[in-house]
C-alpha positions as a Python dict, from the first residue, in 0.01 Angstrom:
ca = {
    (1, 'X'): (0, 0, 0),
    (2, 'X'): (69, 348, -56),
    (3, 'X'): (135, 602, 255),
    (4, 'X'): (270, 983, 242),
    (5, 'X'): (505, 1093, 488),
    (6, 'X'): (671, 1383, 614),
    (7, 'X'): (1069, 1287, 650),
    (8, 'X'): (1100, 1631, 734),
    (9, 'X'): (989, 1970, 791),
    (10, 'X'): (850, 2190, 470),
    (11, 'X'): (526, 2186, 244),
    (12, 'X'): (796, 2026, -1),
    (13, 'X'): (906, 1783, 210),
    (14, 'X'): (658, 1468, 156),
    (15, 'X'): (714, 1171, 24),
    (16, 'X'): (538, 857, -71),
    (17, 'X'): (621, 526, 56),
    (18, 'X'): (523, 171, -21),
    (19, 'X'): (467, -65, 275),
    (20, 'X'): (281, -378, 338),
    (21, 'X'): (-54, -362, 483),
    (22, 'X'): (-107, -360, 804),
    (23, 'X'): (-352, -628, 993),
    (24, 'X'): (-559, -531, 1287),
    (25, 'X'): (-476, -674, 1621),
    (26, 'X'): (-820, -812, 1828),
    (27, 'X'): (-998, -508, 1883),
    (28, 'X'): (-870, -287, 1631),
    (29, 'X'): (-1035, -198, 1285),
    (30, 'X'): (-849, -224, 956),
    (31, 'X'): (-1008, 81, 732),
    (32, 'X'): (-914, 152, 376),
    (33, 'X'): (-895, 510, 332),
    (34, 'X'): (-1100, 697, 97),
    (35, 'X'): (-1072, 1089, 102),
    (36, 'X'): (-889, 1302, 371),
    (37, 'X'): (-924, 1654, 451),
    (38, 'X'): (-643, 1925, 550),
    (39, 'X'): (-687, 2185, 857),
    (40, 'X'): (-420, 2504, 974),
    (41, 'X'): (-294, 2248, 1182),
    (42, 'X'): (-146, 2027, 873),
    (43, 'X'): (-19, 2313, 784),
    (44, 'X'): (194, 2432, 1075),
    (45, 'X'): (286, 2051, 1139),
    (46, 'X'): (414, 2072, 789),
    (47, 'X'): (593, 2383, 818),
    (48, 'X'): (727, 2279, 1179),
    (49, 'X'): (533, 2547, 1378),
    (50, 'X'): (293, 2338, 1519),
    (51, 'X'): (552, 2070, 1737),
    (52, 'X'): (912, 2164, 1636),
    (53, 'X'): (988, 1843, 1847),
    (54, 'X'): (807, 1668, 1645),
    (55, 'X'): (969, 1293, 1568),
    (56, 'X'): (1003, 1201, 1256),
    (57, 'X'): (900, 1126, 985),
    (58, 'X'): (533, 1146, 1059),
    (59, 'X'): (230, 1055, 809),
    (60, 'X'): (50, 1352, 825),
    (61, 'X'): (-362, 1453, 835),
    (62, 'X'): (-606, 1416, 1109),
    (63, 'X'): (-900, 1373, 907),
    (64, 'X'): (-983, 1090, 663),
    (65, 'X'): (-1306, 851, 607),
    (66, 'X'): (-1323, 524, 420),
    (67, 'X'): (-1479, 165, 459),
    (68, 'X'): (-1399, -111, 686),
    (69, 'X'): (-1209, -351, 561),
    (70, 'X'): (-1126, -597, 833),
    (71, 'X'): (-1186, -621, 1195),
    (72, 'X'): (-982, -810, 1499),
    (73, 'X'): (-1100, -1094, 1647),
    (74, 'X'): (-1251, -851, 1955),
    (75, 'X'): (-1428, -611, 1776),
    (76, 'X'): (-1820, -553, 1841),
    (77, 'X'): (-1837, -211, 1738),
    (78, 'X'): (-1802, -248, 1358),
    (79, 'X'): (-1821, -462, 1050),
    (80, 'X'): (-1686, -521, 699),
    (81, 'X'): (-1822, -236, 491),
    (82, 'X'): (-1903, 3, 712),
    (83, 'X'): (-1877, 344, 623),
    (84, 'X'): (-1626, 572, 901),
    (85, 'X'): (-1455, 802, 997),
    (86, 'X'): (-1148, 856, 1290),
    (87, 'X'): (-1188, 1089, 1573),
    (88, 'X'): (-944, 1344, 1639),
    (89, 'X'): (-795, 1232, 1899),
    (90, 'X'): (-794, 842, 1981),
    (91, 'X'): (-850, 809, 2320),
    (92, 'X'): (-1125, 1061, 2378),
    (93, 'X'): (-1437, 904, 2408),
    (94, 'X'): (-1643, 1086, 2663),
    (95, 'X'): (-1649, 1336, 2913),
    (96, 'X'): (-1417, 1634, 2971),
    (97, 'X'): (-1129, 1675, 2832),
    (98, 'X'): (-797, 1592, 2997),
    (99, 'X'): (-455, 1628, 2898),
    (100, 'X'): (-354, 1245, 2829),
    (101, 'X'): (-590, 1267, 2554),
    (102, 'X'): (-321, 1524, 2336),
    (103, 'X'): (-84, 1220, 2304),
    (104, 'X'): (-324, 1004, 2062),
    (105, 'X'): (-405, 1286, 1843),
    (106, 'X'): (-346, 1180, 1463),
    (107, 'X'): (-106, 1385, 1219),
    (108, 'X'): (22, 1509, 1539),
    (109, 'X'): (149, 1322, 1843),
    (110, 'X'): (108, 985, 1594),
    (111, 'X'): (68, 938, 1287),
    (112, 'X'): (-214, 999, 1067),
    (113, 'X'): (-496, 909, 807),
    (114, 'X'): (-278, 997, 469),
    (115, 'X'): (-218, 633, 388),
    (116, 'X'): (-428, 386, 175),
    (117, 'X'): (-474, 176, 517),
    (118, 'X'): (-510, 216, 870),
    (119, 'X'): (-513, 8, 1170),
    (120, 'X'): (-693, 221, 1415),
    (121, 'X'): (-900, 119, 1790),
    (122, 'X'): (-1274, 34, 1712),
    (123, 'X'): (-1297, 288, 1999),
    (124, 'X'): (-1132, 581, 1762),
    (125, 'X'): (-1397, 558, 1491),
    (126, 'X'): (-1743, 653, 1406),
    (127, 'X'): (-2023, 608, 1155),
    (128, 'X'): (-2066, 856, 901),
    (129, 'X'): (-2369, 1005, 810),
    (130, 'X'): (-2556, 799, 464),
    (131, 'X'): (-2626, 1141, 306),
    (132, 'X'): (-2234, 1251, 222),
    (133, 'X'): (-1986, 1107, 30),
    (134, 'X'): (-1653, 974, 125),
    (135, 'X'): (-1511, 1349, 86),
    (136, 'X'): (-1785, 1522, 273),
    (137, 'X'): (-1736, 1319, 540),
    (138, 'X'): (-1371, 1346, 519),
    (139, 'X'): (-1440, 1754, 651),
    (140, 'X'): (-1566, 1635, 961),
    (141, 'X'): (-1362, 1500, 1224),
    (142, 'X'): (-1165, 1815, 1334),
    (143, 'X'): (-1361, 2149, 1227),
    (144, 'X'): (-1693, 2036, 1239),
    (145, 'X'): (-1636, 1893, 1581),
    (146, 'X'): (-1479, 2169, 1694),
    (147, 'X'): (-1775, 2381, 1605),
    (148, 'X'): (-2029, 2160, 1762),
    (149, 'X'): (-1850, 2115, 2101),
    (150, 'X'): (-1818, 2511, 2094),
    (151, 'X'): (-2202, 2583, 2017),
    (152, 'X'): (-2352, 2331, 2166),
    (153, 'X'): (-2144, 2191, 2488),
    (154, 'X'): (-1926, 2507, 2624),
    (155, 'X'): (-2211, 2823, 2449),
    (156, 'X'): (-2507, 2594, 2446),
    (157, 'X'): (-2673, 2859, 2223),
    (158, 'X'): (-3055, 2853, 2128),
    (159, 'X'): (-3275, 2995, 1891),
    (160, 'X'): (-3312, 3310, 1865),
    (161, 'X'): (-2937, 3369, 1995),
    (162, 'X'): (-2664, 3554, 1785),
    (163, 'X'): (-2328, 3384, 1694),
    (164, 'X'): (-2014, 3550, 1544),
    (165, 'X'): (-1817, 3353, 1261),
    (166, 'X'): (-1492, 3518, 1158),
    (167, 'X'): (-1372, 3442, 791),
    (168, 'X'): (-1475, 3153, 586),
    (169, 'X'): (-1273, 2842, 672),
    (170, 'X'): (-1388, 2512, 794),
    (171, 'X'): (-1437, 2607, 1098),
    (172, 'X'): (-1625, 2896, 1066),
    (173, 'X'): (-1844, 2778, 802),
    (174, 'X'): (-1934, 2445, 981),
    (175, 'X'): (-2033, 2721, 1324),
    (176, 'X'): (-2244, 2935, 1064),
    (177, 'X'): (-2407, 2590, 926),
    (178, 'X'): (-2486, 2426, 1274),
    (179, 'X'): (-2566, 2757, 1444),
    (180, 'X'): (-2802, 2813, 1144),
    (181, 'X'): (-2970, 2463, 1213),
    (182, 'X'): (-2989, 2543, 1583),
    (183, 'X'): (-3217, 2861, 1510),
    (184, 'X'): (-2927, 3113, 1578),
    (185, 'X'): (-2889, 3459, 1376),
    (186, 'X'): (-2552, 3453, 1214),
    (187, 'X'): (-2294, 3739, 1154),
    (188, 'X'): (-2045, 3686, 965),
    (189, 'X'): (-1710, 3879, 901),
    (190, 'X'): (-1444, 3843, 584),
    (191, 'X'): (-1164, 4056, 426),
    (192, 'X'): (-1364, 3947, 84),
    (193, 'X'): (-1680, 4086, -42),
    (194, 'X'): (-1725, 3820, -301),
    (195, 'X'): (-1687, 3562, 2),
    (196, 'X'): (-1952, 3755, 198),
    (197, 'X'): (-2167, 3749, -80),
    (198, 'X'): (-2118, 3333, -35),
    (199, 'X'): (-2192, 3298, 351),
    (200, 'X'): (-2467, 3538, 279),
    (201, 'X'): (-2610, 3237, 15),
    (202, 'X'): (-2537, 2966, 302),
    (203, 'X'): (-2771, 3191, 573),
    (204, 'X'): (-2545, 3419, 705),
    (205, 'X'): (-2836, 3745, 814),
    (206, 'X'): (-2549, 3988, 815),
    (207, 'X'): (-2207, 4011, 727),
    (208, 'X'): (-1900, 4257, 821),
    (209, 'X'): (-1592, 4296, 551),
    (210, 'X'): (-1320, 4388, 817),
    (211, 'X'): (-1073, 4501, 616),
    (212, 'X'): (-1325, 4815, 444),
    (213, 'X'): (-1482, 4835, 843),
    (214, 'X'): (-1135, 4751, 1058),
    (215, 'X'): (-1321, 4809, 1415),
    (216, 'X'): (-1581, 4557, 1303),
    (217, 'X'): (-1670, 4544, 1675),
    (218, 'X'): (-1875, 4851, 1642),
    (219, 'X'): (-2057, 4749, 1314),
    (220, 'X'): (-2137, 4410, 1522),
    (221, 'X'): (-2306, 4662, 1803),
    (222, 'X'): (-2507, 4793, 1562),
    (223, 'X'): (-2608, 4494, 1386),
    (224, 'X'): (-2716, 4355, 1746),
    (225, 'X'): (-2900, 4721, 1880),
    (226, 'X'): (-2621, 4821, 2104),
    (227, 'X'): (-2662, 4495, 2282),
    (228, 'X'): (-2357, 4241, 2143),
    (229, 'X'): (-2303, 3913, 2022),
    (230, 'X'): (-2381, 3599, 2239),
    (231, 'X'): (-2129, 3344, 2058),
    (232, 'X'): (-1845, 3429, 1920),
    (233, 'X'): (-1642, 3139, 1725),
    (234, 'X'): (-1336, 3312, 1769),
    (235, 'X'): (-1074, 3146, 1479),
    (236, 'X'): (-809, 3487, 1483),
    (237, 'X'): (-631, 3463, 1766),
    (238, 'X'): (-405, 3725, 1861),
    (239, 'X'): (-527, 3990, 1628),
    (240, 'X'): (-876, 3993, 1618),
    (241, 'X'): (-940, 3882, 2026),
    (242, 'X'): (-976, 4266, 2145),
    (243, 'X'): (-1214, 4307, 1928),
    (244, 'X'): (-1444, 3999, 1990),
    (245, 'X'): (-1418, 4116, 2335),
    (246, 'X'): (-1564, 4465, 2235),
    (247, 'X'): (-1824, 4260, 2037),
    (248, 'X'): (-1922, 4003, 2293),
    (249, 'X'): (-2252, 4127, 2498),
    (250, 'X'): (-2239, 4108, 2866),
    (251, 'X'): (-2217, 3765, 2989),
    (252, 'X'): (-2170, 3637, 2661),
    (253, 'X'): (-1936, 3341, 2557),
    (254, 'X'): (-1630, 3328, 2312),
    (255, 'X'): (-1478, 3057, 2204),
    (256, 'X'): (-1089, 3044, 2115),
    (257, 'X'): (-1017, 2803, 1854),
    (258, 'X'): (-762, 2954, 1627),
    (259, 'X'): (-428, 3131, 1644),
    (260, 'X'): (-455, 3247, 1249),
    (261, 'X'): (-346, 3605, 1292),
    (262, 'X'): (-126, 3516, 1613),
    (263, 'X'): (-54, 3331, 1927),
    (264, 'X'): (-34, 3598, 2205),
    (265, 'X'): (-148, 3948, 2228),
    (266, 'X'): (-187, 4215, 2532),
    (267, 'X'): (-530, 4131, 2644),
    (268, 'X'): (-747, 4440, 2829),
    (269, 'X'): (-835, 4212, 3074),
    (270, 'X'): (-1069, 4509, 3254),
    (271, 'X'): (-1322, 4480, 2982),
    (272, 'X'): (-1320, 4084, 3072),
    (273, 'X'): (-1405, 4162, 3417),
    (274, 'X'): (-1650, 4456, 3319),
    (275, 'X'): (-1888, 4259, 3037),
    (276, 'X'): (-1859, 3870, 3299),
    (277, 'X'): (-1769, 3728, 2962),
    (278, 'X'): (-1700, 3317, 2962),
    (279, 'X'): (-1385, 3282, 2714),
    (280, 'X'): (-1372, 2879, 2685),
    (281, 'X'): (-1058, 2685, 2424),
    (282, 'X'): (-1186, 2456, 2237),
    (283, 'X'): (-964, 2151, 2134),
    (284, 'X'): (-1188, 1972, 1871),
    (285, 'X'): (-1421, 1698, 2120),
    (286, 'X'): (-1504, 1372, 2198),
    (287, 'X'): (-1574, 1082, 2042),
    (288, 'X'): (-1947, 1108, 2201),
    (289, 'X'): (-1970, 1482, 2059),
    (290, 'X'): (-1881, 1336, 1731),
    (291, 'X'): (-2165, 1071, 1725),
    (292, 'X'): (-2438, 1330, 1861),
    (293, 'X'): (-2352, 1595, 1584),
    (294, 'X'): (-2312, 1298, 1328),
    (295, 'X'): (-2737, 1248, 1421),
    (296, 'X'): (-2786, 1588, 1397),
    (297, 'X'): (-2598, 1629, 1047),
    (298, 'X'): (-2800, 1351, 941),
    (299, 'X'): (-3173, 1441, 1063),
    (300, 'X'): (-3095, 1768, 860),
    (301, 'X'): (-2898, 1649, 558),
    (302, 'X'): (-2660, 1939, 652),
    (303, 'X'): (-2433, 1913, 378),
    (304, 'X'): (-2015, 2055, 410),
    (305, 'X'): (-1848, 2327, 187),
    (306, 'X'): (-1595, 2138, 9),
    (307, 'X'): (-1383, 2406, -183),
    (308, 'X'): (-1116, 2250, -373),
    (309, 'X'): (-979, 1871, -409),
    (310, 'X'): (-661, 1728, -455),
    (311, 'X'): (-510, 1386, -530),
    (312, 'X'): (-270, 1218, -246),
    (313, 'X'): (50, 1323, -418),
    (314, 'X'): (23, 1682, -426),
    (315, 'X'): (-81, 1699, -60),
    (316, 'X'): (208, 1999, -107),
    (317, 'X'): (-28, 2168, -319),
    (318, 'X'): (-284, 2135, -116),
    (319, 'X'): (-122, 2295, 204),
    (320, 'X'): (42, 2548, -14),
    (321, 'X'): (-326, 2645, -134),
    (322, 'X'): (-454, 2628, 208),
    (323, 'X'): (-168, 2912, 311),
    (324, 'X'): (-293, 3155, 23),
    (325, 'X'): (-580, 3213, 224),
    (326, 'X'): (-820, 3162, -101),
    (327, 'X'): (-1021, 2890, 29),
    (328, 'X'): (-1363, 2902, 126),
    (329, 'X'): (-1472, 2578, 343),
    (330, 'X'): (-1249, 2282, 332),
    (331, 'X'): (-1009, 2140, 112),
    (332, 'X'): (-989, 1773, 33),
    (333, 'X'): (-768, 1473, -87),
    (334, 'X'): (-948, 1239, -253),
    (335, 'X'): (-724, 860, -262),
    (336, 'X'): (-784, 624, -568),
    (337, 'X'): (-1056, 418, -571),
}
């Protein structure tokens, strides 16, 4: 079989191996790959910014989805043909997070789905939905998850509630999908009009260009009557933080998921004190979180923005593409049939 690794650090760096496959011991799950998708995160791993430390090589990606194609001796969870994707990290299952969890995250701390095969626990996969494909279900495991544990476990928004999405990556565009579903007014922000004009088409009820309206906070003030946003899905980091705080109403929640435009920042901590806001990080989710928004994608036949796809071998490409900034939802690898 056919695997891509990273020998070393830089977009240019991969290479593609050949290697038996592998079997499954008694409970794990043999799964033949079928489409992956890339996040920021397979980016900085690929660049080294995410874990200089990093050993090496590494097959890269987090997210992929495929079939099963053999199970250990153990296994009650799954069968031959079943359609499924791996969670983010292997060992979460339930419950709250904890920090033993980090050290079975794929494309990370091991290796990950960019391989024809993988042996993975019948513990560290789920169904996918019958509605997508083998690529739409390839976007889920790491930004859609991360969106659902942030609107519905740490904001537990409602209808009738306002959420914040900032630019038009997978992240954001999963939060502006499920919020939509939930019954939330979304607001939406972008440095593109022509992208604005696109969330606008996927339900977005207002949007904010932030590079023609730089203190966006105050357009967001006005868009809510003076009052403030209750969610924001907070994706900038560093630079745009201040101003979700200006934007957040009183009590409200943000949630820190990205570090796009930086990883630290002076923080007016006053205005933190002043509005009771609830700042939660979110590190993708469980296992449980997974299958629960997996029903709810279902029930609704929500469907994911899939923006551009790419064969295995230029995974380069792909991360390269990702860095331009041009996307708008999620970009895939698709693996030969």
């Amino acid at each position: 079989m056919k695997r891509m690794v990273l020998p070393r650090f830089g977009v240019d760096a991969f290479t593609i191996e050949e290697v038996p496959i592998p079997r499954p011991g008694p409970r794990e799950v043999l799964v033949r790959v079928r489409a992956n998708s890339i996040n920021f995160r397979d980016l900085r791993v690929a660049q080294g910014l995410y874990d200089p430390r990093m050993p090496l090589p590494r097959v890269p990606l987090s997210d992929g989805s495929g079939e099963v194609a053999e199970t250990g001796s153990d296994v009650t969870r799954f069968r031959s043909g079943d359609r499924v994707a791996a969670i983010f990290m292997q060992t979460w299952v339930a419950g709250l997070p904890a920090e033993r969890y980090s050290a079975s995250a794929l494309g990370g701390a091991i290796d990950g789905m960019l391989s024809e095969y993988v042996v993975l626990p019948e513990d560290g996969l789920v169904l996918i939905p019958e509605h997508l494909s083998f690529e739409e279900a390839a976007t889920l495991p790491c930004a859609a998850v991360t969106a659902w544990n942030a609107l519905f476990y740490e904001s537990r928004i409602k209808p009738g509630d306002t959420v914040l999405v900032q630019g038009t990556g997978g992240v954001s565009l999963f939060a502006l999908q499920l919020a939509q579903m939930a019954g939330a007014r979304v607001i939406a922000t972008s440095s593109s009009d022509a992208k604005l004009e696109r969330v606008r088409e996927l339900g977005a009820a207002e949007t904010i260009n932030y590079k023609t309206t730089p203190d966006w906070s105050r357009g967001v003030k006005q868009l809510t009557g003076g009052k403030g946003i209750d969610h924001i899905v907070e994706v900038g980091g560093a630079g745009t933080f201040t101003q979700s705080l200006r934007a957040v109403r009183v009590g409200g929640h943000i949630n820190v998921i990205g570090v796009l435009s930086g990883v630290s920042a002076e923080i007016p901590t006053a205005l933190m004190l002043q509005k009771s806001i609830q700042v939660h990080g979110i590190y993708v989710g469980s296992r449980d979180m997974f299958e629960e928004m997996n029903r709810a994608i279902g029930r609704h036949h929500l469907k994911p923005v899939i923006d551009r796809v790419f064969p295995m071998q230029e995974i380069g490409k792909a991360l390269e593409y990702m860095e331009t900034g041009r996307h708008f939802g999620k970009i895939v690898i698709r693996q030969e049939a």
